[in-house]
N, C-alpha and C positions, 0 to 999 in steps of 0.2 A: 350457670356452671359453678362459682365460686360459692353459691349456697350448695347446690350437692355435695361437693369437695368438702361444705362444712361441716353437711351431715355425715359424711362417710368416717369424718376425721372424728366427728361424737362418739359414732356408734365404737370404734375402733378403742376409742380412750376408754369408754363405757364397760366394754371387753376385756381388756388390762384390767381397768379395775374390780371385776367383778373375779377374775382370774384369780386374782393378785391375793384379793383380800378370801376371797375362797379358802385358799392354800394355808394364808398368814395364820386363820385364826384354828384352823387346825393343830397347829404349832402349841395351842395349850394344852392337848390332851395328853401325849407321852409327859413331860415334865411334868405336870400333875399326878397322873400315873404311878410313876417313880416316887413322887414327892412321900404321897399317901400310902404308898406301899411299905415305907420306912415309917412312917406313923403306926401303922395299925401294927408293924411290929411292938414299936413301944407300948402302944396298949394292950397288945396283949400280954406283953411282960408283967404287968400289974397284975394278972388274973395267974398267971401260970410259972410255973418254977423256971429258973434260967435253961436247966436240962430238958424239961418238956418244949420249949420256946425251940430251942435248938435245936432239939431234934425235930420238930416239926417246920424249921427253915430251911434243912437238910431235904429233907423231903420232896417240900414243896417246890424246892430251888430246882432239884433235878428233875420233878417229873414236868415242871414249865420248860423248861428245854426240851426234855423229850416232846409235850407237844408242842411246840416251834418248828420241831424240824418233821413230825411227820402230821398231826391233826391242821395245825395249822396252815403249813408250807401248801398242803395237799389242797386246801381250803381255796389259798390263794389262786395258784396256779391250776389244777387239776388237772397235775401232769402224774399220772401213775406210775412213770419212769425217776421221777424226783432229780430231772435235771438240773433244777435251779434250787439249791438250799439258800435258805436268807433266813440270818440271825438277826432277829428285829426285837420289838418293845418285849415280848412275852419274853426271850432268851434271854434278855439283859436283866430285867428282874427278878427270874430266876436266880442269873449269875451275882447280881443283889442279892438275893435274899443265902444264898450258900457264904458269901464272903462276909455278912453280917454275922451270921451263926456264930462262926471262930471269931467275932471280935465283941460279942456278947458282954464279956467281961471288963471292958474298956468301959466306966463312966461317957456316960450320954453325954456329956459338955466337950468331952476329948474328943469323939468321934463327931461331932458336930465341927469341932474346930480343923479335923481332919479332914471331912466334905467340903467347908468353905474353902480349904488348901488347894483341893482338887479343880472345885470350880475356878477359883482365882486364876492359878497358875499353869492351869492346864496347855493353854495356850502354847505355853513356852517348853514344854516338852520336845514336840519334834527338832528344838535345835539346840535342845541338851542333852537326850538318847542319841549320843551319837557314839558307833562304835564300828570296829572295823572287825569285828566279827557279822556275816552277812546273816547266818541262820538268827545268833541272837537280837540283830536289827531285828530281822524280821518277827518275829515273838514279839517284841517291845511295842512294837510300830500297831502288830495287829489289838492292841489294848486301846491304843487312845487315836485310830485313823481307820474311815472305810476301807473296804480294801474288796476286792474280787479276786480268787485262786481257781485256778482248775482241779479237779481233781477226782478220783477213779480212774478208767479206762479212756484213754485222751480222743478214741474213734466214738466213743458216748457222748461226749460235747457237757459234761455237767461240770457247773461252775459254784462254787461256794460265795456267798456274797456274804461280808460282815458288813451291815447297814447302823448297827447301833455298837459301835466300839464301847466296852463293858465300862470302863475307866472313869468316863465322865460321868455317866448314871448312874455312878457306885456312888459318888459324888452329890450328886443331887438324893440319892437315898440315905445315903447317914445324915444328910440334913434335913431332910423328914424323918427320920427317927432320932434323934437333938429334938427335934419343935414338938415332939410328942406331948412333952409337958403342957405345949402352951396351950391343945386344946382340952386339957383337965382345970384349965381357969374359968370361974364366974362367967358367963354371957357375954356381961360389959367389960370385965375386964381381957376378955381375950378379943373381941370386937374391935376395944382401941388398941391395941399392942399390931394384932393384925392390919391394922390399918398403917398404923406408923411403919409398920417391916412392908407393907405392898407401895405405899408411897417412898420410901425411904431406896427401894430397891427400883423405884420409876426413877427417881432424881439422878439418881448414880448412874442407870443404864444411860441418860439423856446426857450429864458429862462427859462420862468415858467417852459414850457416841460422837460427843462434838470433837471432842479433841482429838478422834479420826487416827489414833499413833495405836491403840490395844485390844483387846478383848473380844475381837472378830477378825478370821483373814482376810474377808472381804471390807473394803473399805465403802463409805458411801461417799456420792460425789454429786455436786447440782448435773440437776436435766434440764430438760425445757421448759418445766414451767416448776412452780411449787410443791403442785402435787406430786408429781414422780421424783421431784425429788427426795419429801418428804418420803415415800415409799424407799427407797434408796434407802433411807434412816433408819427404815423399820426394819428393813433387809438382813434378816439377822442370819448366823447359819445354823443348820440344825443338823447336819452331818459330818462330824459329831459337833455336840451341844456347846456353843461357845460361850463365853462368860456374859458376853450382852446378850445373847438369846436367853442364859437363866435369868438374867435380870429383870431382863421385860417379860419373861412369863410365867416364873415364879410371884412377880410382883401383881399383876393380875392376878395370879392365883390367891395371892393373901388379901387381895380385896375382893375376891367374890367369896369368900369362907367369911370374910370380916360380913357381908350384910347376908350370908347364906339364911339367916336364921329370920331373917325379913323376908323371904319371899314368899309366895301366896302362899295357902295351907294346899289349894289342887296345887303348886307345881312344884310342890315339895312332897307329895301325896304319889305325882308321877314319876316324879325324880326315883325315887325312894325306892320305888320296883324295878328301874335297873341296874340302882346302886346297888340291892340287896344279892345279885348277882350278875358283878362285872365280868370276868369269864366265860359264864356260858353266854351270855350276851355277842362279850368280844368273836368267840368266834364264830357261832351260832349265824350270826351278822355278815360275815365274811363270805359263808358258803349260801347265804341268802341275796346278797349281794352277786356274787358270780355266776347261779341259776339264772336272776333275772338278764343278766346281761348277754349270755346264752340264747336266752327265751326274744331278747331285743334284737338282738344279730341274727337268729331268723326271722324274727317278722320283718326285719331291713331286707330282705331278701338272700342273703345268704345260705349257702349249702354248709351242712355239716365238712366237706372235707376241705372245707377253706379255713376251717380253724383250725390255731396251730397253738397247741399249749404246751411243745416241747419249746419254745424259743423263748418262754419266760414274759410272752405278751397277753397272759390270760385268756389264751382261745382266739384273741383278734389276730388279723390278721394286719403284718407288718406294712403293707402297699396299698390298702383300699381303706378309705373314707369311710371311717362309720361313728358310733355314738350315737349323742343327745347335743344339742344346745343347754346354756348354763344353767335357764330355770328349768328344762326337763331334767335335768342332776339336782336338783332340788327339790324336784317333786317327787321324786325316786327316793331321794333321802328321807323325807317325812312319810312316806307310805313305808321303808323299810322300818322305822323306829316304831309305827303305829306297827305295823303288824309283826313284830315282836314285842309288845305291850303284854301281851295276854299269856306268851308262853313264858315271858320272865316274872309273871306273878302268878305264875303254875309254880315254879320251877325254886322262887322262893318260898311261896309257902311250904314245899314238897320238902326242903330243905329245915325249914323251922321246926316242922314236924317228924321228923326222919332223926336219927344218929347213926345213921350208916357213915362207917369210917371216909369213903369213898368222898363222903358230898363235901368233905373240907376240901379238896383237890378241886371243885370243879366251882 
């Protein structure tokens, strides 16, 4: 009996942590995202007039919102009613790259110093917007905290959800457009600077963390054994982006840039075709992703009028037991990146080859 109990107790921890750490390292793509979004600004400030730059952030800022809310949104959900609006990675970028525009004129050293202000101190905002006017809270509050509103016709049930408050990833974008310099350095020289800012930014997130008093609401605290605790540690929040979640994942991020250039020639060969087109990837992915899951919930046996994609659950249904176990979500992951391999280096080529105004948007 007390060996089964032992085994049940494995499998169950086994679980957690494959949970756990599933979710965790997910947590580098948006902050990278953001990161390099504000870079490639800078770089292309080198090729192009401040006025061309700008009007082309303008553009680009709004038409990524526009699809956020309808290419996107629709993707997610495939709710044709567009009950659930959710302003996520693609709208904050956007709303990056329009608030760059107007600050174009601002020396790259100021604005960098202006993102680390944001990331620092962000924290401490909801308890100094404090004001007794309730509309303007509410304006203030919706920049730098999630939040869900109702809104249209209140017998329609559609709800606006802000999931990525703009404030903090403005934040992390003017500090990818500051670092822009550093990838126009020598190999070696930006290899060790890079390394010194990804270590430098482990160490800091590792005292803050200990010292348990700043830089995340959520506190960590021992569990029962080391491990979960230590998970506790890592437990950072990403809704919105707290000062130790940048810490610890920007700081990754500058050590995998720092030996980027070491890695094999096939997986920088592979890499390279869906880097060449993030976008059509991102969403392309999304509605590849939701077909199949579709296609999986009938073969579970489910009837089409069991799905319910006005409640914001993706077609699942809220009361019945369905999915994959964690390595079938794994196996689905690597068959969905394989088999958009082939139309993302259609799709770049088509673009390398083209100058239709259009493919800078997509």
């Amino acid at each position: 009996m007390s060996i089964r109990l032992h085994k049940v107790q494995l499998i169950c921890r086994q679980r957690h942590l494959g949970c756990f750490f599933t979710r965790w390292i997910t947590y580098l793509c948006a902050p990278t995202f953001v990161f390099l979004a504000g870079t490639s600004v800078y770089l292309s400030l080198q090729n192009n007039s401040l006025a061309d730059t700008r009007t082309l952030l303008f553009k680009r800022g709004f038409w990524l919102i526009f699809l956020e809310f309808t290419i996107f949104n629709f993707g997610l959900y495939f709710d044709i009613g567009f009950h659930t609006l959710l302003f996520e990675v693609i709208g904050t970028i956007g709303f990056g790259f329009i608030v760059l525009g107007l600050l174009l004129k601002i020396p790259s050293r100021v604005l960098g110093i202006i993102g680390l202000c944001i990331l620092i101190f962000h924290n401490l905002l909801p308890f100094i917007l404090v004001s007794q006017n309730l509309k303007l809270n509410s304006v203030l509050t919706s920049f730098i905290s999630p939040f869900g509103t109702p809104f249209g016709n209140p017998l329609l049930g559609r709800i606006f959800i802000m999931a990525y408050p703009p404030l903090q990833w403005l934040g992390i974008m003017l500090v990818g457009f500051a670092s822009g310099k550093f990838f126009m350095l020598e190999t070696k020289k930006r290899k060790s600077l890079f390394i010194k800012i990804g270590c430098s930014a482990l160490v800091l997130f590792t005292v803050v963390r200990f010292l348990n008093i700043y830089g995340d609401p959520i506190l960590w605290s021992h569990q029962k054994d080391a491990v979960f605790t230590f998970l506790s540690f890592i437990n950072v929040t990403k809704y919105p982006p707290s000062l130790l979640f940048c810490l610890l994942n920007l700081g990754i991020m500058f050590l995998l840039l720092a030996f980027a250039d070491q890695f094999h020639n096939t997986v920088k060969k592979v890499t390279l075709v869906y880097g060449r087109v993030p976008l059509f990837y991102f969403i392309v992915h999304f509605y590849v992703i939701h077909i199949l899951t579709l296609i999986l919930l009938l073969a579970q046996g489910f009837s089409w009028s069991q799905f319910d994609f006005v409640a914001g659950t993706f077609g699942r249904s809220r009361n019945i037991a369905n999915g994959l176990p964690l390595w079938g979500i794994y196996l689905l992951w690597i068959f969905v990146v394989a088999l958009l391999y082939k139309p993302c280096q259609w799709f770049g080529k088509y673009k390398a080859e083209n100058k239709y105004w259009w493919l800078k948007y997509i």
